[in-house]
C-alpha angles and dihedrals in degrees: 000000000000096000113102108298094207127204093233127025114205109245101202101096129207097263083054091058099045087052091054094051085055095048089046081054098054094034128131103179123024098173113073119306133117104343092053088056092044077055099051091052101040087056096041097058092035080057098049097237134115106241134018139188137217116208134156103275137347084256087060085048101063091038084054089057092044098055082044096055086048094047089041092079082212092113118104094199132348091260124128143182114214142173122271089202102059150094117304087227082047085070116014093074089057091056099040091054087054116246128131111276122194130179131229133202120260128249119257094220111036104007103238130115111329102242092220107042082045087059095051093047083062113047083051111037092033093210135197095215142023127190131221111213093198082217103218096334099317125129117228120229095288103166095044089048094043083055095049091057105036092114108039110070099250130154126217129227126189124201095200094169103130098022091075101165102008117147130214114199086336093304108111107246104247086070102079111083141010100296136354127193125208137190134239093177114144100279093034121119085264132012133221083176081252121354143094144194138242113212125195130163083201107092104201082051088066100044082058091047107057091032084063086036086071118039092293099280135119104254100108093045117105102253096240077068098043090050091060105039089041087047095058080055089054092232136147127226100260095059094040089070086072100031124118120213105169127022101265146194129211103242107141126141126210132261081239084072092045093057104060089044090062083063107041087057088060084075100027093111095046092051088042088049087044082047102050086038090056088050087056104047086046089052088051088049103042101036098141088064137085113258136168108279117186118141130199096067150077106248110224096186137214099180146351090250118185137144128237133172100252104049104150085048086050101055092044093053088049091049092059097047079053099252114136111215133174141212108262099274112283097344097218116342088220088063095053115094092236088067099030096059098044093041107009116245118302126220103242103157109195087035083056093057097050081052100053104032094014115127134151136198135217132286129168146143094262095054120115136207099254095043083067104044077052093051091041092044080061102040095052093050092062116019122100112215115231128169133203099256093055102044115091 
């Protein structure tokens, strides 16, 4: 009980390793080829969605649908609305491409995007595109938000990155909106060592997707579609296999990555079932403090996240009791310098108070029982409860 109680355990076990090192052995090709490919299909349908795309991390997902949005020509205007609890490579992509980036409030219940600042965002910015941050395994409030923007032409985006496997009214997050990106960082619900995956039901979305994926040019497109795109540029095979159609990045991963990824999906549902188990023993033990409160889904958690008054008292006691913990997540994105010194700091008020009194604790598929009765013992000795409604 007393060894290190981490915040992520790693999922790729030690059988998994010794069967890569064989496969690295007997290999042939270690860059992306086929098993990239085996990986892409095996998640997509696990998913539920049509198409999916391996790149080399769930921060190179969201820039890759951001070039794409950019290349889709599907955009009114470069505006878009995006969460100030989030991931700072949720949101920097965004910025560096250029669009408009502005930020809305966050939700008191479930973290994503606030129902009402995001009204009056657009009614005011009038913006192509929004983006859900699934906050720790939570949906935001899809079906209220698809309704808000039914009539104004806008796109939505998903970071799914650490909801892997949360449901909404029985549908996976990842399946709401044009594109979603997700995360199989070490920590994550599965792990490809670095790597993520890009997932869309549109289908020309995807061709542009894995042309930018890969430096902008044809070569991953079926050749029924090569011939036609290379034909309206009036060019012969030879010259297509150098060819760029879309300004690309390079951010493959390897079919080293993908395999392990094959693996790690033969025991996706069992760590998604230990998450959402964990979530629930935390919520039992911690009843008198704020959580994250949404209905309708299946919580594939990431981590136990509250707020409490004495946060900074509160990590140091852990951590000598040898319990990592975390703020939760980015805190508000307008808070963080990045943002400060480009656009100047916001007044988001309930994003203000996650930064501020904001913590989580941990949740993986290695955690026992015990181990959380432990975390929560501890927590409970020295963590001073606070809600939205009293702070400021």
């Amino acid at each position: 009980m007393h060894k290190l109680i981490k915040l992520a355990s790693d999922t790729i076990s030690k059988p998994e390793l010794f069967k890569l090192s064989k496969w690295i052995i007997n290999a042939n090709i270690l860059t992306k080829s086929k098993l990239t490919i085996k990986f892409e299909k095996i998640f997509a349908k696990w998913n539920n969605s049509k198409y999916a795309v391996f790149v080399n991390s769930g921060s190179s997902a969201n820039l890759l649908i951001a070039q794409a949005l950019l290349e889709s020509n599907i955009l009114k205007n470069k505006t878009i609305i995006m969460p100030s609890v989030s991931w700072a490579t949720t949101i920097a992509p965004f910025i560096q491409l250029g669009f408009k980036v502005i930020l809305c409030d966050t939700d008191k219940k479930n973290l994503g995007l606030d129902i009402d600042h995001l009204k009056k965002l657009i009614k005011k910015f009038k913006p192509s595109c929004i983006c859900l941050c699934h906050v720790l395994g939570h949906a935001n409030n899809i079906k209220e938000i698809k309704r808000l923007i039914k009539n104004y032409n806008i796109e939505i985006i998903e970071d799914t990155c650490e909801s892997l496997g949360t449901t909404y009214f029985n549908k996976k997050l990842g399946n709401f909106g044009l594109a979603s990106s997700f995360s199989f960082y070490y920590g994550h619900h599965i792990s490809t060592i670095e790597g993520g995956m890009v997932c869309t039901n549109n289908k020309k979305f995807y061709n542009l997707l894995i042309s930018i994926r890969s430096h902008g040019w044809s070569r991953d497109w079926d050749q029924k579609y090569q011939k036609k795109i290379s034909k309206q540029f009036n060019l012969d095979e030879f010259t297509n296999l150098y060819t760029f159609y879309n300004s690309g990045f390079n951010i493959r991963s390897t079919d080293l990555n993908a395999y392990l990824g094959i693996n790690q999906m033969n025991k996706i549902d069992r760590i998604v079932k230990i998450r959402n188990r964990n979530y629930q023993y935390y919520k039992e033990l911690l009843k008198k403090f704020w959580h994250q409160n949404d209905n309708n889904q299946f919580i594939s958690s990431f981590a136990f996240g509250t707020i409490v008054k004495n946060r900074f008292e509160v990590y140091k006691y852990l951590k000598s009791k040898k319990i990592e913990s975390r703020p939760l997540i980015c805190g508000s994105i307008g808070r963080q310098p990045f943002w400060i010194k480009k656009f100047g700091k916001p007044k988001l008020f309930n994003a203000d108070v996650i930064h501020d009194h904001g913590i989580y604790l941990p949740n993986h598929a290695n955690l026992s029982k015990n181990q959380i009765q432990y975390i929560c013992k501890c927590f409970l000795e020295i963590a001073k409860p606070i809600y939205f409604d009293t702070e400021k």
